[in-house]
Structure formats: structure tokens, C-alpha cells
N, C-alpha and C positions, 0 to 999 in steps of 0.2 A: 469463493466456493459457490457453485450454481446452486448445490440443494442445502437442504438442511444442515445445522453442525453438528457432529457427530458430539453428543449432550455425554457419554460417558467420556469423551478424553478429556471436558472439558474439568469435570470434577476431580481428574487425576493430576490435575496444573495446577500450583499452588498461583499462578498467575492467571491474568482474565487474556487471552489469544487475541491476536490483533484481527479488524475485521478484514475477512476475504469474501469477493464479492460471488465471481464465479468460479476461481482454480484456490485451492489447498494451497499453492507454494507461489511464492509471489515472482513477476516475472523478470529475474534477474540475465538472462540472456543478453549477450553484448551483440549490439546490430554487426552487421558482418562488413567487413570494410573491403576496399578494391585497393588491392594491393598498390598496382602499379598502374593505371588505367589511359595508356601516353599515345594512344595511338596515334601516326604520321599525320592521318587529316587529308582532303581530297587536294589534287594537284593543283598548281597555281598558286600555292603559296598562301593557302587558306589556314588560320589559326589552329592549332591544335587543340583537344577537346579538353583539356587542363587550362585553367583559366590561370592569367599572370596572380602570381601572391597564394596561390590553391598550395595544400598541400597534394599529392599526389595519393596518400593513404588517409584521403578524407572519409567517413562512414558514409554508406549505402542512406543513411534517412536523415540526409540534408533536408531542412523543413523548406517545404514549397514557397512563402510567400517571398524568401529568399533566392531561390536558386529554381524557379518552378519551369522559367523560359529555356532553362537549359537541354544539351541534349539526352534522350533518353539513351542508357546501355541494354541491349537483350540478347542474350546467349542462350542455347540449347536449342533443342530440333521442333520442339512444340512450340514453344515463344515464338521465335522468329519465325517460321513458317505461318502462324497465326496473322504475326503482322504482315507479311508478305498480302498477305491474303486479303487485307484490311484493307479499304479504298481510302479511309479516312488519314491511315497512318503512311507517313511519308519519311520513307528511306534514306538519309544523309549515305551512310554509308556500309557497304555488307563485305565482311572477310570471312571466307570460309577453306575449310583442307578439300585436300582431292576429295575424298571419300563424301565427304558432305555434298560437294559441287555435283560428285557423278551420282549420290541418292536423289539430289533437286532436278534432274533431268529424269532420272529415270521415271520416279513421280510428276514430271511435267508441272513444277511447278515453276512459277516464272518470275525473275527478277527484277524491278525497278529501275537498279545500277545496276553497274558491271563491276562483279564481287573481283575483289581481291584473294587470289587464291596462296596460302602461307600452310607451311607446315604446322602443327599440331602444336609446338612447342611457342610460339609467336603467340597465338591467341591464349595459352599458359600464361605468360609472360605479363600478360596486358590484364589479366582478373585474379582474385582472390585462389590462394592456393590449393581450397577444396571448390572450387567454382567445378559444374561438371555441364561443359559448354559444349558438347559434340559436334567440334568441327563447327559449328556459326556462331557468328560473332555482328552484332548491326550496331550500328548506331541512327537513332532516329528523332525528329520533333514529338515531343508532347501531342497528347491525343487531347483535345479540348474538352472541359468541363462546363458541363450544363447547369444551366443554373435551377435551383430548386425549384422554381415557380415553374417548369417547363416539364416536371416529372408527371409521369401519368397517374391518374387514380385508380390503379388497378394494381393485384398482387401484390407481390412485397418490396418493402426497400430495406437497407441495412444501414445503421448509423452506430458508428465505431465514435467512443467517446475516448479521443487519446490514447490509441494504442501504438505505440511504439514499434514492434518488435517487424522485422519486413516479414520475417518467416510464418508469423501467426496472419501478416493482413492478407500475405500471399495466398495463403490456404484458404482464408476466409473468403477472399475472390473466385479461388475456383468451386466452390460449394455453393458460392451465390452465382456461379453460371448452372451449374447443375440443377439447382430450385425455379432456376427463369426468372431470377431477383430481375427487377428494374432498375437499380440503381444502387450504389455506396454512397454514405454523408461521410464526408470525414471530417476533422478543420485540420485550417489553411499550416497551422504550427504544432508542434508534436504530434505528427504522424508520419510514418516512412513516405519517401517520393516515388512514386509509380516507376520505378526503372532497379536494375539492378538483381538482388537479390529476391526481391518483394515480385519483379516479373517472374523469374524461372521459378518461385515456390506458386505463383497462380496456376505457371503450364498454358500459358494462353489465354486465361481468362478475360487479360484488361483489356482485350480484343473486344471481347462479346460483356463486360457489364461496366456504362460507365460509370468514372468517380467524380464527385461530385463534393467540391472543395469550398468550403465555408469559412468566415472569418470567426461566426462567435455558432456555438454550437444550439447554444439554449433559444440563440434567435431562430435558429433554423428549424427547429423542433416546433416552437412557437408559428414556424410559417407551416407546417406539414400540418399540424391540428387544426388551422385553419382553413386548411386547403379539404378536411374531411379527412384525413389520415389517424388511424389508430395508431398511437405511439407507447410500446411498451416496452418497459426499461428490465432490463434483467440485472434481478439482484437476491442473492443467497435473503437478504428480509424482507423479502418480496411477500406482498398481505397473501395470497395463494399458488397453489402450483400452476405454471401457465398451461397446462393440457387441462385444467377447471377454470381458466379464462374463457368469458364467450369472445371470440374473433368475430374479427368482419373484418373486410377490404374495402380502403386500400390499406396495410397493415407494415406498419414502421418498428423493425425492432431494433432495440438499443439495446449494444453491447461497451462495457467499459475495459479499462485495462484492469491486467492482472495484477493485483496486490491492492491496488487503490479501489480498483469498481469504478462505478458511476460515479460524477462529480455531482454535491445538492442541490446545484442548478439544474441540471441536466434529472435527475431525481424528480424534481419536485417538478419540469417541465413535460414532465412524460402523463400521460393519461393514465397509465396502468402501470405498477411497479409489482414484474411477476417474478420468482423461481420456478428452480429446475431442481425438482426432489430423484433423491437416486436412489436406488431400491438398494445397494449392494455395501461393502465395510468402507471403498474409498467415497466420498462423497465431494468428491472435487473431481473437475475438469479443465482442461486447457481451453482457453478462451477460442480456440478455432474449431476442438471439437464441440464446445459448447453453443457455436454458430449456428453447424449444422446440426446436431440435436433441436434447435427452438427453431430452425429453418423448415425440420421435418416435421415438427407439430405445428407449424404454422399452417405450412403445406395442406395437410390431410386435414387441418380444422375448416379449412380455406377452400378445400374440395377441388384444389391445384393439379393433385396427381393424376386427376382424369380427364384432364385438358388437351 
């Protein structure tokens, strides 16, 4: 829970409520998996994107320090066209329907490779059954992670304490393009892999903010405080509300998962352990709206919006 507990439900529990950090309901969401994900692979007799011994309905948030050189998947008209666009990110390969091919002309955008053009039903066939891929389908190399000591002292950055879920980092991506975030910390294990499901909920964003992949997270906190980084942690027993925080930049906020929160390393490494007080009868939030709510107070404390 990001604000306060609501102190009357809790005297109607003959039991004591288990702690929620920023959301009411803890994050039981199952990561979204790729159904069937077998595409042919480029000619010549190059490997197919399923790795021998893989299941084929492995989840969308294989942890990186495993599987992180692998290729990335991006589907929809924002994602891929993002990456198109992106000089850094390099196109293994692009399937798209008519209708898709004759939009990317007619908008003059310009392709890498030469897209394979398949009916509608083929790129069905290859993602999850509620995937809504319109017509492009890429496959591409990993966008490189910067290492922390290389981030700027300015504005903000966002540092995800194990959040699982692709849908909520998704979002929280595109909210930290929208703020002019500088960067995400995330670590290297239990967190979704930048491709997938976690791409088309950003909408393009891993384009424009990058991520930025750590081993141990407390150490990495430990480097930002050193580096002159304000580091506040959000948590429902947070000592004040964060809009009665004084800010300054460059300004580090921590977000944990839902149900758990922050971890007490990650707690006790942070410089400011704030909440988010809500005026209204639910006092709980989803950890991606609760992103952009401390993104926006961050923002306006920070004097960002007029930049």
C-alpha cells in the first residue's frame, strides 16, 4: 500500500493484515508466456530462435543473467517502429502482413532487412493468444546496458526492487519516457527480460530510456548515494509523505514489488524512506500507477516540468 492503512478496517480483523508496501492486493499476476515462438530464422540454415532443450511455452521473464545475450521478440506498430527508428537497435529479423508493409511505406519508414511478408494468422501462430501484434512481428539483439557509474547527475532515475510482473515494468517504462527519466536500475535476476510482453506494455519506450542491469541492488544504491544521488525508497511506513520531502537532483526513486515492498537491505540503503498518502476510501495503488504518481511529484518538486 503506497499511503497510509486504512486504521478502521484494520480494527474490524480479528487478525493483524500482512504488510503491503505500495498496492492493497498483492501481485499475484502470472507473467504472460509465448505460446509457440518457432520462427523459421534467416536463410542459410541459421538456427532457429528456440534454443535446443527450450521449452517452447517458456515465460516472457526469463531472468537476464541467464538468458540476457538472447534474441529480443517485438510486436505491435509502436514497439517496432520505435526500434526501426533506433540506430542503436539492430534488426535480426522483421515479419510483417500486407497491411502493415503498405502503412511502413506509406509513412516512409524504412527498414533494415527485407521483412518477410505472411498473412495475419502466421504471426498468431508464433505469440501468445491475446498478443495484439498488428501486423509486425521483429526479432532483434539486446540494446546494451549502461553501467551505473556512466549515468548522469541530473533528473531522475527509477530503481525497481524485484518486480516481476512484465505488464507493470512495461508501463513503468513508458511513464519514465514521459518524465525524461534518465534511466531504470533493475537486477540482473527476478526481473522481466526487456523483450516480449514487457516491450509492447512500454509502447516503445526501451527505445528512448535505458535499462540498466545490476548484480546486487543494495550495492548499486550504495554507488548512486555516492555518486550525489538522492535515493528514496517508497514505502506505505515511509517516516513522511514524499510531496513533505525536500528533493533535490539528481533524485533516485525506489520502487519494490507488490506484496513484499522493498527488501531491508534495499530499506535501510536508501537515504529517504517516503509514502504516498491518498486522500480517498481505497488507499492502495498498482505499483506502475504508483510510478507515475512519485514520478509526478518528483517532477514538479524538481521544477522538471518547465524544462
Amino acid at each position: 500500500m503506497w499511503g497510509k492503512v486504512n486504521r478502521g478496517e484494520q480494527l474490524k480483523s480479528p487478525l493483524k493484515p500482512p504488510k503491503l508496501p505500495y498496492s492493497g492486493t498483492r501481485d499475484t499476476s502470472e507473467p504472460m508466456k509465448d505460446r509457440k515462438f518457432v520462427p523459421k530464422g534467416p536463410r542459410g540454415g541459421s538456427k532457429p530462435f528456440n534454443r535446443p532443450g527450450k521449452s517452447a511455452g517458456r515465460p516472457a521473464w526469463r531472468e537476464r543473467d541467464s538468458h540476457g545475450d538472447g534474441p529480443v521478440i517485438l510486436y505491435g506498430w509502436h514497439t517496432v517502429t520505435m526500434a526501426l527508428a533506433n540506430p542503436q537497435r539492430r534488426i535480426r529479423k522483421l515479419t510483417l502482413t500486407e497491411n502493415a508493409a503498405r502503412r511502413l511505406a506509406d509513412e516512409n519508414i524504412q527498414t533494415p532487412v527485407a521483412p518477410e511478408i505472411v498473412r495475419p494468422q502466421e504471426i498468431d501462430r508464433l505469440l501468445s493468444p491475446d498478443a495484439v501484434h498488428q501486423g509486425l512481428l521483429a526479432e532483434a539483439d539486446p540494446l546494451p546496458s549502461p553501467d551505473i557509474e556512466t549515468l548522469k547527475q541530473e533528473g531522475m532515475v527509477l530503481v525497481l526492487d524485484q518486480i516481476t510482473d512484465p505488464h507493470n515494468v512495461g508501463a513503468i517504462l513508458r511513464s519514465a519516457a514521459a518524465f525524461a527519466v534518465k534511466a531504470i536500475v533493475t537486477t540482473a535476476r527476478h526481473s522481466p527480460e526487456a523483450t516480449g510482453v514487457l516491450a509492447k506494455a512500454a509502447s516503445g519506450a526501451l527505445e528512448l530510456v535505458p535499462m540498466v542491469s545490476v548484480q546486487n541492488l543494495a550495492r548499486a544504491l550504495t554507488a548512486l548515494n555516492e555518486r550525489g544521488f538522492q535515493t528514496v525508497g517508497l514505502d506505505s511506513e515511509g517516516s513522511e509523505d514524499l510531496s513533505e520531502v525536500t528533493l533535490r537532483e539528481p533524485l533516485a526513486l525506489v520502487l519494490g514489488a507488490e506484496g513484499k515492498g522493498l527488501r531491508q537491505l534495499t530499506r535501510e540503503t536508501c537515504s529517504v524512506v517516503a509514502r504516498l498518502d491518498m486522500p480517498g476510501e481505497i488507499k492502495s495503488l498498482n505499483v506502475s500507477n504508483a510510478a507515475v504518481l512519485s514520478l509526478y511529484v518528483g517532477a514538479v518538486r524538481l521544477g522538471l516540468m518547465k524544462r
